[in-house]
C-alpha positions in Angstrom: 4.5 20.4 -17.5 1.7 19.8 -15.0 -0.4 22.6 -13.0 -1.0 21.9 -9.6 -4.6 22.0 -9.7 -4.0 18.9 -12.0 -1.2 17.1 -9.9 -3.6 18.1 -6.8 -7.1 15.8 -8.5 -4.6 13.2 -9.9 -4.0 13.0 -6.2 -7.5 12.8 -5.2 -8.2 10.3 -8.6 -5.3 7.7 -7.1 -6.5 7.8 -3.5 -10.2 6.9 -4.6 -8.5 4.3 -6.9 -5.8 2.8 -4.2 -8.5 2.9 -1.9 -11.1 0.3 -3.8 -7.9 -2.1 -4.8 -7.1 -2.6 -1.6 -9.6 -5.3 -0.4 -8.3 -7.2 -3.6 -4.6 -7.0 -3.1 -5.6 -8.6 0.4 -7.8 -11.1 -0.6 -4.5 -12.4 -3.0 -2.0 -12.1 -0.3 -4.1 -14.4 1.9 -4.2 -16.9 -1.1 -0.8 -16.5 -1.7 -0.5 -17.1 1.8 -2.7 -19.9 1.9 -0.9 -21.9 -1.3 2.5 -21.6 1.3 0.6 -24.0 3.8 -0.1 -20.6 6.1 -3.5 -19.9 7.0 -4.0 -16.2 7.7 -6.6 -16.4 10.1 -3.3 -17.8 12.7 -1.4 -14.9 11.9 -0.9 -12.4 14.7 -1.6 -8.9 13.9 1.5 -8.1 14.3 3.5 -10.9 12.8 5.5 -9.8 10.2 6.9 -13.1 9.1 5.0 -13.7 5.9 6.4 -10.4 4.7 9.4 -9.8 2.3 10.6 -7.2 4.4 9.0 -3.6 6.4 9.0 -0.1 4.8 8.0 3.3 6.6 6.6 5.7 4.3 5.7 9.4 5.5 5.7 12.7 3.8 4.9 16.5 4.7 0.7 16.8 4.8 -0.3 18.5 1.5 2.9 18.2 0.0 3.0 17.1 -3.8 5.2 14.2 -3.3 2.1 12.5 -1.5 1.5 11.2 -4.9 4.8 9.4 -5.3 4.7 8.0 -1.6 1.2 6.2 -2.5 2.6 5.0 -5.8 5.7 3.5 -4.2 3.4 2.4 -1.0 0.9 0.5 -3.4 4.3 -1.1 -5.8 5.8 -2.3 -2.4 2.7 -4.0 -1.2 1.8 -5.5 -4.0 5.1 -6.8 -4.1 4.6 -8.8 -0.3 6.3 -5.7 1.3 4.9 -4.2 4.4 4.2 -0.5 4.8 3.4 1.8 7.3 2.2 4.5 6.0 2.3 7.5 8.8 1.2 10.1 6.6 
C-alpha cells in the first residue's frame, strides 16, 4: 500500500530522473541513426520517418496516473517510438 504523499515525491523523484536521461537517450538515437547511413542533422523537425511508430500520451494535471504516463512515455522512447506528451 502506498500513501499519496509518497506516490506524489516518487513523482517528483522520476521527473528529476527522466529529465537528466533525456539528453543521453538522444545522443544514442542519433547514433543509432547515424549507424543506418542517416545523418540527423538532415532530418526535418518534423520527419517522423526514423521512428517505429507515434504515440500521444496525456493525462488529467495532478492526477496519480502521471506516474505511469512518464514510465510508459520514457519505455516507448527508448524503444525508437515517438511521443507527444500533452500533459
Amino acid at each position: 500500500k502506498m500513501f499519496l504523499p509518497q506516490v506524489i515525491k516518487s513523482a517528483r523523484v522520476m521527473k528529476r530522473a527522466v529529465a537528466y536521461l533525456l539528453p543521453f537517450m538522444e545522443k544514442e538515437k542519433e547514433e543509432n541513426l547515424r549507424k543506418q547511413g542517416i545523418d540527423p542533422a538532415t532530418l526535418a523537425e518534423d520527419d517522423d520517418s526514423a521512428y517505429a511508430g507515434k504515440v500521444l500520451m496525456a493525462t488529467v494535471k495532478g492526477d496519480v496516473h502521471d506516474i505511469g504516463k512518464n514510465i510508459v512515455s520514457v519505455v516507448l522512447g527508448c524503444n525508437n517510438y515517438k511521443v507527444y506528451d500533452i500533459g
